[in-house]
PAZAPA-4460 file (N, C-alpha, C; in steps of 0.05 Angstrom, whole numbers, plus 32768, in hexadecimal, padded with zeros to 4 digits):
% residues 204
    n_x    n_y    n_z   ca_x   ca_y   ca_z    c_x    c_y    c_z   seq   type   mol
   83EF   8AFE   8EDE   83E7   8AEC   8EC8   83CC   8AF4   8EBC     1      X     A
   83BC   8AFC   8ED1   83A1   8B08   8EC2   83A7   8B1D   8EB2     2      X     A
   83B6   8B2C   8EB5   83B7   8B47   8EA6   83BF   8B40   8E88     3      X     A
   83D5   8B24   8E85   83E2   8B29   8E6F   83CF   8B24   8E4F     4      X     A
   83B9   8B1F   8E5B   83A2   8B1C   8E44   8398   8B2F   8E33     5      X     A
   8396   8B3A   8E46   838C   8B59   8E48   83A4   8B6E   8E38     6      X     A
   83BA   8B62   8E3B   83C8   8B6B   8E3A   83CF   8B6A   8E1C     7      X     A
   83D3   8B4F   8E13   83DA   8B45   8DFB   83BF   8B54   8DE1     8      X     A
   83A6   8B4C   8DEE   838E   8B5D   8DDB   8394   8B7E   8DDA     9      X     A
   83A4   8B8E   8DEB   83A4   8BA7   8DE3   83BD   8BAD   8DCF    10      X     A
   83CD   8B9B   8DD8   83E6   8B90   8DC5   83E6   8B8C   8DA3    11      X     A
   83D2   8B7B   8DA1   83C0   8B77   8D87   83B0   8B87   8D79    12      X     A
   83A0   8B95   8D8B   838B   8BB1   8D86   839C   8BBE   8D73    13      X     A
   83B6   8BC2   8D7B   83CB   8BD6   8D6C   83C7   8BDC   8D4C    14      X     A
   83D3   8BB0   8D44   83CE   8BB6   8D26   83B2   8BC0   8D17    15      X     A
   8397   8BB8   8D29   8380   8BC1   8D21   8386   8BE0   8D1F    16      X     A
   8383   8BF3   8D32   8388   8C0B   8D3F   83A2   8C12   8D3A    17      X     A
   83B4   8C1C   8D2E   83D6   8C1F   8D22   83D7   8C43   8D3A    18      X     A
   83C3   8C51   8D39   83C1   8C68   8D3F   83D1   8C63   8D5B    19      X     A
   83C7   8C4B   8D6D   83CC   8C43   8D91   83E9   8C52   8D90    20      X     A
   83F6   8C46   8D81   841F   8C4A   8D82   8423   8C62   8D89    21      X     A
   841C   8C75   8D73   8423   8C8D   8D82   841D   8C98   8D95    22      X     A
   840C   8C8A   8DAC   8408   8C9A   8DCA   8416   8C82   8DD5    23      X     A
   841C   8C6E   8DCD   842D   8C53   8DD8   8443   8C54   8DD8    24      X     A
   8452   8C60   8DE6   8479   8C5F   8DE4   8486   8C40   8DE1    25      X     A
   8471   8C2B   8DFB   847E   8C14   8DF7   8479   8C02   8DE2    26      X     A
   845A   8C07   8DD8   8452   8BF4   8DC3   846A   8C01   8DA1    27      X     A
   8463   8C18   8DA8   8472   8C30   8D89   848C   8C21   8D8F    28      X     A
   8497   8C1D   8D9D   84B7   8C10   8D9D   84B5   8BF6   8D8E    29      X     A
   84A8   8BE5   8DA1   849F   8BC8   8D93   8496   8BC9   8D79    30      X     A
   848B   8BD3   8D75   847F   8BD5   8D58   8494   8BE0   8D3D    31      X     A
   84A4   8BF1   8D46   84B5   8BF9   8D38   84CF   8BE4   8D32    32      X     A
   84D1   8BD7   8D4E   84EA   8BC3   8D4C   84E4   8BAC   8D3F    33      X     A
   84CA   8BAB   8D3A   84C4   8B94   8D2F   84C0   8B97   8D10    34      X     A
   84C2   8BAE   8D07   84BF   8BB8   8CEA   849F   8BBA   8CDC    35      X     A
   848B   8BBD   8CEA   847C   8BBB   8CDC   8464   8BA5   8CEB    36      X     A
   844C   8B9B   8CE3   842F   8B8D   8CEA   843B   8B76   8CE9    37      X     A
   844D   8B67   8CD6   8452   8B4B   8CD5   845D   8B41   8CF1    38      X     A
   8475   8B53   8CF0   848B   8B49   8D05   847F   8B4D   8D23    39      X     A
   846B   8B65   8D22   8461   8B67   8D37   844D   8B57   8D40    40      X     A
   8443   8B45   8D2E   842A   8B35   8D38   8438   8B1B   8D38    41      X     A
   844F   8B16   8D28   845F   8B04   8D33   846B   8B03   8D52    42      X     A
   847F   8B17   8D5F   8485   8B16   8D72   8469   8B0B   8D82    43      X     A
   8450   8B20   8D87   8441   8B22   8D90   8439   8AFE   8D9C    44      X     A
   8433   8AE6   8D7E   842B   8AD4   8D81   8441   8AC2   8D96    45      X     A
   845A   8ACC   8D89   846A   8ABA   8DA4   8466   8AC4   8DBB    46      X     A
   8464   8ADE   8DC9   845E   8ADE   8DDF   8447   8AD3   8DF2    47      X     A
   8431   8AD3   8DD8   8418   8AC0   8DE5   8423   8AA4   8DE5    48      X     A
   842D   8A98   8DD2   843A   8A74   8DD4   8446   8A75   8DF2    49      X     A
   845B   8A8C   8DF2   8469   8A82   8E0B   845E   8A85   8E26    50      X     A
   844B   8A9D   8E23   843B   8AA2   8E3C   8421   8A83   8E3E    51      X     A
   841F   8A75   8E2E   8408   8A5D   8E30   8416   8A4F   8E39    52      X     A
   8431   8A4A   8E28   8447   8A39   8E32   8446   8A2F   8E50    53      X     A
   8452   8A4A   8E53   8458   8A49   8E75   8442   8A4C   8E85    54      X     A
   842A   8A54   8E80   8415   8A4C   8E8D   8408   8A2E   8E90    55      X     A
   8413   8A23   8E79   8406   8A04   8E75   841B   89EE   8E95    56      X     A
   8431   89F7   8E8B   844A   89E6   8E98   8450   89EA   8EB2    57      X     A
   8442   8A0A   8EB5   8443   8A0E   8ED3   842E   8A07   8EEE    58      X     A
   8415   89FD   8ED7   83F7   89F9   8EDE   83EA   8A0E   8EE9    59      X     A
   83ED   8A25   8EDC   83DB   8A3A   8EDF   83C8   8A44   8ECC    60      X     A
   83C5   8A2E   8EC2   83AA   8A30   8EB2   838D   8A3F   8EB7    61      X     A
   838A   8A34   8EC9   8374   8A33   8EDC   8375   8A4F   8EE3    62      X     A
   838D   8A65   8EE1   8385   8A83   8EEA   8378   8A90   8ED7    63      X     A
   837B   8A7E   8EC1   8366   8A98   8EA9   834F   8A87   8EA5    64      X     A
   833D   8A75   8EB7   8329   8A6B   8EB8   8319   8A88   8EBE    65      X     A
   82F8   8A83   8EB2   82E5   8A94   8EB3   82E0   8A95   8ECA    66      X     A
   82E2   8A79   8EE1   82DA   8A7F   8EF6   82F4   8A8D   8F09    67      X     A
   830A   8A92   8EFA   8320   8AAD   8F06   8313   8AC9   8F00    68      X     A
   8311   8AC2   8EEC   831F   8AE4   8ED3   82FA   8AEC   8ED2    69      X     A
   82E8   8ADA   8EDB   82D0   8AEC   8EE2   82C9   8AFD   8EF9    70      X     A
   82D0   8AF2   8F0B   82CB   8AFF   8F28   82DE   8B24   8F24    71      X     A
   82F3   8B19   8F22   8311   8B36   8F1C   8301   8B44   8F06    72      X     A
   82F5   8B39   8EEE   82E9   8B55   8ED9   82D7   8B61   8EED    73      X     A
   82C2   8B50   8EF7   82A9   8B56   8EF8   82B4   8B72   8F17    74      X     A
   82BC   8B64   8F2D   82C6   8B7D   8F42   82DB   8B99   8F2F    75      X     A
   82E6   8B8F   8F17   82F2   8BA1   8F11   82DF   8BB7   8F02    76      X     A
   82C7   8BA8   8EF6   82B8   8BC0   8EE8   82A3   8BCE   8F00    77      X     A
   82A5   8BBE   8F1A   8291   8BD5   8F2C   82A9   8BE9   8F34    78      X     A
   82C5   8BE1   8F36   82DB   8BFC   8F42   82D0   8C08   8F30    79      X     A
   82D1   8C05   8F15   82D9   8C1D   8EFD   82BB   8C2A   8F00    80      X     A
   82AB   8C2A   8F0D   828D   8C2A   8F08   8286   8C37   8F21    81      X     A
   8290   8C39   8F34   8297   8C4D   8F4F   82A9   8C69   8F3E    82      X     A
   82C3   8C57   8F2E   82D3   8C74   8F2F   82C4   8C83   8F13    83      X     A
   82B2   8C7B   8F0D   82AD   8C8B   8EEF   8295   8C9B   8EF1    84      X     A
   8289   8C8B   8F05   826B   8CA0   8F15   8271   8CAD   8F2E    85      X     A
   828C   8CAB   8F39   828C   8CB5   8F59   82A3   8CCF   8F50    86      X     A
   82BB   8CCA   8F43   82CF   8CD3   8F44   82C2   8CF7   8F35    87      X     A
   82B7   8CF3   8F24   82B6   8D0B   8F16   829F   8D1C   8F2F    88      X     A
   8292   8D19   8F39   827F   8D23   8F3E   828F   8D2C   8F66    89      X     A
   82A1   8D1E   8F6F   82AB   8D29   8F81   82C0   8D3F   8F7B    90      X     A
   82CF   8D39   8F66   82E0   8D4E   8F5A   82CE   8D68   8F55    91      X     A
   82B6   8D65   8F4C   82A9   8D7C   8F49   829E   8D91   8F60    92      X     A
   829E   8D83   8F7A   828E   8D88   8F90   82AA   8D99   8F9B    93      X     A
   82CA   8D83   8F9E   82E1   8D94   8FA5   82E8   8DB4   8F93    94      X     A
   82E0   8DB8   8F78   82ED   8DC8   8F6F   82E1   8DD8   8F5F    95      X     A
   82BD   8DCB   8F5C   82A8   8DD8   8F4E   82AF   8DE1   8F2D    96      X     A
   82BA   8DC6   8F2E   82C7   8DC1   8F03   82B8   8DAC   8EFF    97      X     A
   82AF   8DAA   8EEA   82A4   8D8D   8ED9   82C1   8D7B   8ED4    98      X     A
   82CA   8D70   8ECF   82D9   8D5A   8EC6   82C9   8D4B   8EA9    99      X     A
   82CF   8D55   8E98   82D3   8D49   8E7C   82D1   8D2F   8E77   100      X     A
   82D6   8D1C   8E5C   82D9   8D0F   8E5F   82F1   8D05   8E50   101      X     A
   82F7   8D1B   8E45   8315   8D20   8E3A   8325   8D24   8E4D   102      X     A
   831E   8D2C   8E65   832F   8D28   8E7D   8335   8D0F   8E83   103      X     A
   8319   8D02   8E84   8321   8CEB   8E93   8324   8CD0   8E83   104      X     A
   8328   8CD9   8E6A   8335   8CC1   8E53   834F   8CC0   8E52   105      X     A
   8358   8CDA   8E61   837C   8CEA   8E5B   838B   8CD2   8E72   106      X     A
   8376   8CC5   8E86   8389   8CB8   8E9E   8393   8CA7   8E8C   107      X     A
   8397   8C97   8E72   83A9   8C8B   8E67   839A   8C6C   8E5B   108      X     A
   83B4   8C56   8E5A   83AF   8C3F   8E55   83B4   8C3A   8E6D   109      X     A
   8399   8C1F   8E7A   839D   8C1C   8E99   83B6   8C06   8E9E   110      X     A
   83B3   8BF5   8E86   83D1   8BDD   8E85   83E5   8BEA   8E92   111      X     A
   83F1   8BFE   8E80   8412   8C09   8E84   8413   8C19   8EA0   112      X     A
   83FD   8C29   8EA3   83FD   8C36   8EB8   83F9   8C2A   8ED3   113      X     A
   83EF   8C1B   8ED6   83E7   8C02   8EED   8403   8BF2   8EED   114      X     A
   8414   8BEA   8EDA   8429   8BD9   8EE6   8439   8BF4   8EE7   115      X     A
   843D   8C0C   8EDD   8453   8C1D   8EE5   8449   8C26   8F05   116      X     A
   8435   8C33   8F02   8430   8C3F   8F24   8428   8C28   8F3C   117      X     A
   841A   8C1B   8F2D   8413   8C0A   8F48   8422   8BF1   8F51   118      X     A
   8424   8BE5   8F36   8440   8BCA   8F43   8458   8BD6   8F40   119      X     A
   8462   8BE8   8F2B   847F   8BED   8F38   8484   8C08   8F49   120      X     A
   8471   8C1A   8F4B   8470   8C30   8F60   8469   8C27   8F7E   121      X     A
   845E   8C23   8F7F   8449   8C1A   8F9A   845A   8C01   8F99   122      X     A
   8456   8BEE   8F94   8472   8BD7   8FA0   8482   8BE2   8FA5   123      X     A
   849A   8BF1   8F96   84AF   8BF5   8F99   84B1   8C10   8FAE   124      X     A
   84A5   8C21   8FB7   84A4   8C2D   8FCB   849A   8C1F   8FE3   125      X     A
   8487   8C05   8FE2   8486   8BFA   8FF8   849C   8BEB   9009   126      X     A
   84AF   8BE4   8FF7   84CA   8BD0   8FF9   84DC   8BDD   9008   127      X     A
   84D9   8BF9   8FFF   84EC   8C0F   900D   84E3   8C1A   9029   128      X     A
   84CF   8C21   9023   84C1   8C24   9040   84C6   8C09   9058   129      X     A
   84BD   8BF5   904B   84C2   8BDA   9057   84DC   8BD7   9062   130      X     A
   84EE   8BE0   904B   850D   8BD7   9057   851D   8BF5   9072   131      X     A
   8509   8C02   9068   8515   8C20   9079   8503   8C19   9095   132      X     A
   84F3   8C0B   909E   84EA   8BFF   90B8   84CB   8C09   90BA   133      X     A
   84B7   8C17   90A6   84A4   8C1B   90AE   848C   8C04   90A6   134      X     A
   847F   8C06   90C6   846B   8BF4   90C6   845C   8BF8   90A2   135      X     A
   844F   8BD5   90A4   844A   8BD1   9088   8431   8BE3   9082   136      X     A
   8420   8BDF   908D   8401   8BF3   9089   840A   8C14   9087   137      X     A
   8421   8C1D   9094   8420   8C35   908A   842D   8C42   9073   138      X     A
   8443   8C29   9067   844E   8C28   9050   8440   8C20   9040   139      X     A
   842D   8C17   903C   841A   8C13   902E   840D   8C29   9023   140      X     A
   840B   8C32   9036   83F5   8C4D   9032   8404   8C6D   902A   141      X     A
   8420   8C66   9035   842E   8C7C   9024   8432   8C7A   900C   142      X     A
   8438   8C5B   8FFD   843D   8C52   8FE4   842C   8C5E   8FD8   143      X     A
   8410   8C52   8FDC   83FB   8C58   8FCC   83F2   8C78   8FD0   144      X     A
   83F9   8C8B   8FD4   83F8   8CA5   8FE0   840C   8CAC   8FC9   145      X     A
   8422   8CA8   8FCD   8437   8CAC   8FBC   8435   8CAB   8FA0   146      X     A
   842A   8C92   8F9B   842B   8C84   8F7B   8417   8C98   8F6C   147      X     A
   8404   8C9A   8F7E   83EE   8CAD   8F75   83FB   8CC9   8F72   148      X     A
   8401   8CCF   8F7D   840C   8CEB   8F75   8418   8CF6   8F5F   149      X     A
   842F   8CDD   8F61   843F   8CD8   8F46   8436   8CD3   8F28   150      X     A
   841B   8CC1   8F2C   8407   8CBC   8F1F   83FC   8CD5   8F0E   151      X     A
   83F4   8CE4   8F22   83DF   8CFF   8F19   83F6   8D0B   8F12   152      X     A
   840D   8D17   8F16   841F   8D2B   8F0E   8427   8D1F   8EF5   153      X     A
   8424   8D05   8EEE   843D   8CFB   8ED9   842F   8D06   8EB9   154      X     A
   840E   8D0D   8EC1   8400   8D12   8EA8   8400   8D2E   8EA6   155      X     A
   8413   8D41   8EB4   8413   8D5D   8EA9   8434   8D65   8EA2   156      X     A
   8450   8D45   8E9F   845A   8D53   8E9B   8466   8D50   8E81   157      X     A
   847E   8D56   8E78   8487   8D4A   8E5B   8478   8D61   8E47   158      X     A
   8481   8D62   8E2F   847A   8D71   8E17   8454   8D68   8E0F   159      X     A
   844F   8D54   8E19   8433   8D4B   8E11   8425   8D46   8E2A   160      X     A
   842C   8D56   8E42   841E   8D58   8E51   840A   8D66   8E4F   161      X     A
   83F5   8D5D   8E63   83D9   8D77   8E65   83DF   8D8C   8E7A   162      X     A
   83D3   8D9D   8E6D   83DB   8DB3   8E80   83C9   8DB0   8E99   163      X     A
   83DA   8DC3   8EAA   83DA   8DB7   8ECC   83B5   8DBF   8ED2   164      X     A
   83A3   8DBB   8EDD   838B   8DBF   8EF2   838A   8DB5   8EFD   165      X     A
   8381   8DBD   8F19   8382   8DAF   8F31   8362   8D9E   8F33   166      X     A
   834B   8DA3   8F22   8338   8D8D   8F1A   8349   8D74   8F12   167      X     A
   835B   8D7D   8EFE   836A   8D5E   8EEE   8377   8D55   8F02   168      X     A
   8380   8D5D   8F05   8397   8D53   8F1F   838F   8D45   8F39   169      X     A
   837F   8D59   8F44   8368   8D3E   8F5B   835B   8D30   8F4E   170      X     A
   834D   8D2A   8F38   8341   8D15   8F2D   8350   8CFC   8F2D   171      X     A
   836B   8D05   8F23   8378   8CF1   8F14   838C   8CE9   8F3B   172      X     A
   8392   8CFA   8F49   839A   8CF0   8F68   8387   8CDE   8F73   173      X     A
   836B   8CE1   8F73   8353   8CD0   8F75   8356   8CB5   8F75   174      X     A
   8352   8CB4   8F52   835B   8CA6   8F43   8370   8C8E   8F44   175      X     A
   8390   8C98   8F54   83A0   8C8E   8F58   8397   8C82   8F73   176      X     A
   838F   8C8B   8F83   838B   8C7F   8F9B   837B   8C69   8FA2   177      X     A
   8365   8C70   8F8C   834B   8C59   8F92   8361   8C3F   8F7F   178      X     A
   8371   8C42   8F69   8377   8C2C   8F5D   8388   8C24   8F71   179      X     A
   839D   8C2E   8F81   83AE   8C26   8F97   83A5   8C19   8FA4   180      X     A
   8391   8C1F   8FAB   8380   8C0F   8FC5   8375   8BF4   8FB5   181      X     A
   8373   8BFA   8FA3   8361   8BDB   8F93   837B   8BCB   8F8F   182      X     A
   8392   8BD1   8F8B   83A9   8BBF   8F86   83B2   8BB6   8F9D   183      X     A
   83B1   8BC9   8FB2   83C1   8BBE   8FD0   83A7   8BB0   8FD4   184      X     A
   8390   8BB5   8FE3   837B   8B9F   8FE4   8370   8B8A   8FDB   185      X     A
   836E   8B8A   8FB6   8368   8B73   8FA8   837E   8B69   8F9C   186      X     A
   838D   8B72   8F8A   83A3   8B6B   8F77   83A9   8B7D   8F60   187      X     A
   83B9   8B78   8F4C   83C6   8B86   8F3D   83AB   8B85   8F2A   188      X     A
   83A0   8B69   8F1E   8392   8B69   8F09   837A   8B71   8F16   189      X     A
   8370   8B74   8F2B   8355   8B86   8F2A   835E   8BA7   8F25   190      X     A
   8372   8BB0   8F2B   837A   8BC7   8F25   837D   8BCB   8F07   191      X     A
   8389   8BC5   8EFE   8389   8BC5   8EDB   836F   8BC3   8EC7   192      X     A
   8360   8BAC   8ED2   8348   8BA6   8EC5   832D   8BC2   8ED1   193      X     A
   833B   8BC9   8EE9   8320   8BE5   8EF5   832F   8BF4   8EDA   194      X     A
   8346   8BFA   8EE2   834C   8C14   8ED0   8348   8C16   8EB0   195      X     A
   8346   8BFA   8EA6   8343   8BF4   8E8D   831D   8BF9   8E86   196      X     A
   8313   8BEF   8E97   82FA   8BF2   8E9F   82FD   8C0D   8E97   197      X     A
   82FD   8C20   8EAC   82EF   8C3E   8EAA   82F6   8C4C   8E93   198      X     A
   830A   8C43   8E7F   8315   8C55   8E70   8304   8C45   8E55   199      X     A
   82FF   8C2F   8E5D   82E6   8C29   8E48   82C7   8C3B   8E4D   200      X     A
   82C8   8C3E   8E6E   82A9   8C41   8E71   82A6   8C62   8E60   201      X     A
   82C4   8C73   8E6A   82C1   8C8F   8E66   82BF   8C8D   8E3E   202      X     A
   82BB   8C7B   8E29   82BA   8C7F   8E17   829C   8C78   8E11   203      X     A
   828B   8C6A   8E21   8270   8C6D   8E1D   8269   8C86   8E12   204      X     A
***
């Protein structure tokens, strides 16, 4: 529920920003099916009605209170604030490369990528693990092992991939791990809001 705020404002950013679509497969779809800025800021407004909707009726109001959605930014901008001063400078020590910041703007939009790798990767390999009999702490830790991997490989492949370095590639394994650990330990929305975080910080 925290995320979908966050969610809806990058949603919106679009019509300001038209450029977003083309690195956006899911938004460029939406946007297209909708014909255009009208229809899209139409859909857009019903999904906020119905998301208030059902937040009103269900009495979860109270989760997008400041005294929620402050504590989750505020831990989410010290993660992103570890990985934006720690991450580059260990990568450098493993492999004696600088890390860019074109590198590290390339890890993506943190929204899409946080519900693809972390709630439906890492859940969904935990479930499996879970149902195949292994203790939970170590399925845990394969998930998040895993998701990460998948994570860092997923940005070198396809026609608009970056080409392969093993600087990019541990950065971005890093990367996956520390957000893993923030989602299995805190939650989904501190993981989204760190990763949304650093990809703001790396544009300072």
């Amino acid at each position: 529920m925290l995320i979908f705020p966050l969610l809806l404002v990058y949603q919106l950013a679009i019509v300001v920003v038209p450029s977003v679509v083309a690195t956006d497969p899911i938004s460029r779809a939406l946007y297209t099916a909708c014909q255009g800025r009208a229809g899209y800021l139409l859909v857009q407004a019903l999904i906020a009605a119905v998301f208030l909707w059902w937040m009103h009726t269900t009495g979860r109001a109270r989760t997008l209170s400041l005294a929620v959605v402050g504590p989750v930014a505020a831990e989410a901008l010290a993660i992103a604030l570890v990985l934006w001063l720690g991450l580059p400078v260990l990568v450098h020590q493993l492999f004696g490369l600088g890390v860019g910041s074109s590198v590290a703007s390339a890890i993506g939009a943190g929204i899409y990528e946080e519900l693809a790798f972390r709630l439906l990767l890492v859940g969904g390999l935990l479930r499996v693990a879970e149902a195949a009999g292994v203790p939970r702490r170590g399925a845990a830790l394969a998930a998040v092992a895993v998701a990460a991997l998948v994570f860092a490989a997923a940005h070198h492949l396809g026609d608009g991939g970056e080409g392969f370095s093993g600087a990019a590639f541990a950065f971005r394994m890093l990367a996956g791990l520390a957000l893993g650990a923030t989602f299995w330990f805190r939650s989904l929305a501190h993981a989204v809001y760190a990763h949304v975080a650093y990809d703001l910080l790396v544009l300072i």
